[in-house]
C-alpha positions as YAML, in Angstrom:
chain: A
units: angstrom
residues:
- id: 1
  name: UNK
  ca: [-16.07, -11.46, 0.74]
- id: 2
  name: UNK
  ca: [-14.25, -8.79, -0.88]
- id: 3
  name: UNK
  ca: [-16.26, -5.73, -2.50]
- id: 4
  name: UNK
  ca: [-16.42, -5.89, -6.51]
- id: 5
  name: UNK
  ca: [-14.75, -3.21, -7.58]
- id: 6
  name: UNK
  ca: [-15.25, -1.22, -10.93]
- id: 7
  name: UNK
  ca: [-12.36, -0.66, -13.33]
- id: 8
  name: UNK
  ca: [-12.52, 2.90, -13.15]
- id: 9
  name: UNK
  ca: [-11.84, 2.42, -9.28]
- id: 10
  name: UNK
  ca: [-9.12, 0.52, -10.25]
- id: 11
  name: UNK
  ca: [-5.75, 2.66, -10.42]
- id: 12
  name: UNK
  ca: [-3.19, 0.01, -10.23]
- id: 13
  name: UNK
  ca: [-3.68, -3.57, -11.53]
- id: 14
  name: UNK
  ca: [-0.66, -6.16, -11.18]
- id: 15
  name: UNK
  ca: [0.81, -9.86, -10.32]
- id: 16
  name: UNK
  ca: [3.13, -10.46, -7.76]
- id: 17
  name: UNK
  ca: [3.65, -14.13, -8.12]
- id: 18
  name: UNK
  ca: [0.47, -15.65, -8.16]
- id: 19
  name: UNK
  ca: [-1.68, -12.80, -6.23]
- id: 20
  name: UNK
  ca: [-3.84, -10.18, -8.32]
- id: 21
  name: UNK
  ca: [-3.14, -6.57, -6.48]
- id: 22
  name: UNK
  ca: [-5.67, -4.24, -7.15]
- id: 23
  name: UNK
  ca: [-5.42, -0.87, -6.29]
- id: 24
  name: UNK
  ca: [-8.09, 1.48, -5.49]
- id: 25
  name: UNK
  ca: [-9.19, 4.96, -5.27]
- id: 26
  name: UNK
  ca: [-12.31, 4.92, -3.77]
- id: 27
  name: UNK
  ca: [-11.02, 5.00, -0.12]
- id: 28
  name: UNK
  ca: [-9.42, 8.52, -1.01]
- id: 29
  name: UNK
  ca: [-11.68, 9.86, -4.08]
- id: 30
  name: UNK
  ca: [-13.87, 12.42, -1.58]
- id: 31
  name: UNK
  ca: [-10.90, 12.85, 0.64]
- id: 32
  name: UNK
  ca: [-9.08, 16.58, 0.75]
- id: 33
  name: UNK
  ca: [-5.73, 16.67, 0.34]
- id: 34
  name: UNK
  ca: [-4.70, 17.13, 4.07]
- id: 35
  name: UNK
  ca: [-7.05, 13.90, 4.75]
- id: 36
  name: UNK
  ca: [-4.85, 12.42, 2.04]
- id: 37
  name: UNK
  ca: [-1.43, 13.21, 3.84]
- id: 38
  name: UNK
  ca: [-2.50, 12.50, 6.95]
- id: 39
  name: UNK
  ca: [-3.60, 8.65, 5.44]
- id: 40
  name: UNK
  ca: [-0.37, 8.31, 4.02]
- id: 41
  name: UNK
  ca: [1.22, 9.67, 7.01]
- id: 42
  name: UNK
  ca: [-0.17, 6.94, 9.15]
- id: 43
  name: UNK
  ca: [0.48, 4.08, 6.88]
- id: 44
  name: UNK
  ca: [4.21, 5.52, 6.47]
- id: 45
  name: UNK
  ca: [4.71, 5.59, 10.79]
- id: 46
  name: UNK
  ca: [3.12, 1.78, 10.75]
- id: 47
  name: UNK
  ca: [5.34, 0.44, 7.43]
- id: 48
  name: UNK
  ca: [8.66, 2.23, 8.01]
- id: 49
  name: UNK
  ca: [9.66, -0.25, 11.39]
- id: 50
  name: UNK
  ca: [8.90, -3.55, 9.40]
- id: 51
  name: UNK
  ca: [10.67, -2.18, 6.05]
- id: 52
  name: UNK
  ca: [13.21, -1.13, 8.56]
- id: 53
  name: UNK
  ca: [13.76, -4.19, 10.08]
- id: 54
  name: UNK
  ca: [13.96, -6.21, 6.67]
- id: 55
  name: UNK
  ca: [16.39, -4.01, 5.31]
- id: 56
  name: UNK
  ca: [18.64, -4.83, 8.16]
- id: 57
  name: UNK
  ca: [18.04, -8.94, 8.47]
- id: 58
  name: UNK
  ca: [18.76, -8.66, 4.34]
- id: 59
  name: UNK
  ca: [21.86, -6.78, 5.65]
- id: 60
  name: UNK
  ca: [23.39, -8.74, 8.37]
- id: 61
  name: UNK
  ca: [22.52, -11.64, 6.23]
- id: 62
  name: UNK
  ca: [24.62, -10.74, 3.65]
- id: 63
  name: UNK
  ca: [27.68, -10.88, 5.56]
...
């Protein structure tokens, strides 16, 4: 089950249809800034092929 979370953890809080997105800031709170990057580094290399690939299915499929 997921961990309750306190609202001043909370720095995002929205619906996307019917899911509740919750963002975070424990995970990076204690973290320097080059641990930072280097998180947002890695979640760039492993989102930017699937974004990729949408973007061009949305494309071809529009022709």
């Amino acid at each position: 089950m997921a961990e309750k979370l306190t609202s001043d953890n909370i720095a995002e809080d929205y619906m996307i249809g019917n899911t509740r997105v919750r963002i975070a800031t424990d995970y990076c709170k204690d973290k320097t800034p080059e641990e930072v990057q280097m998180i947002l580094d890695r979640i760039a290399q492993k989102a930017q092929p699937i974004l990729v690939a949408e973007m061009l299915k949305k494309s071809t499929e529009h022709k």
